[in-house]
Phi, psi and omega in degrees: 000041174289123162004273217289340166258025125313048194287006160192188177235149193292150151334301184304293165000285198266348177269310174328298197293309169343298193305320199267020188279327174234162185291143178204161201244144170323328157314304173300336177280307190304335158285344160301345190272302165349302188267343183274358182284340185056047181065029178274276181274132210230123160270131161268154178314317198267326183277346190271318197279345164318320221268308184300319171311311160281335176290349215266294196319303192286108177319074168263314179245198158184162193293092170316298182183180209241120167224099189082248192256348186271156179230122203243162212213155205213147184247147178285155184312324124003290184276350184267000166281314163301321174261006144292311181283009186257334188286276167355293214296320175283316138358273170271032150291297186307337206251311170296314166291352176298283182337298163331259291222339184245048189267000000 
């Protein structure tokens, strides 16, 4: 799951790696992903530790700590270079579109 074979990120993607701007254990991401999403995008349990597990493998995130059972996870530069350039990129989709749409 190298950069380069990403050309962009799913929505759970790009709100996950958002969430993970400050640390957080899984329960915690899936609600943060929620509110920032204002309940549009809802991660379920098997896609969210699917998704942290590859991200963690390409070092996008990494095992911030440990508290009990929870693992709590941080996202790298690496991954905060990737969710600046998919924010640009989405950006300037809506900015291509404006002429339609700002009539």
């Amino acid at each position: 799951m190298a950069r380069e074979q990403l050309q962009t990120l799913s929505e759970p993607m790009y709100y996950i790696l958002l969430s993970l701007i400050e640390p957080r254990h899984g329960y915690d991401i899936m609600t943060k992903v929620s509110e920032l999403s204002k309940g549009r995008v809802v991660v379920g349990a098997g896609t969210l530790y699917t998704l942290l597990s590859r991200f963690e493998k390409e070092e996008i995130i990494y095992l911030y700590a440990e508290e009990k059972r929870r693992k709590i996870y941080l996202i790298t530069q690496k991954g905060m270079n990737m969710l600046k350039d998919e924010y640009i990129r989405l950006k300037n989709m809506v900015a291509d579109g404006d002429f339609l749409f700002k009539k």
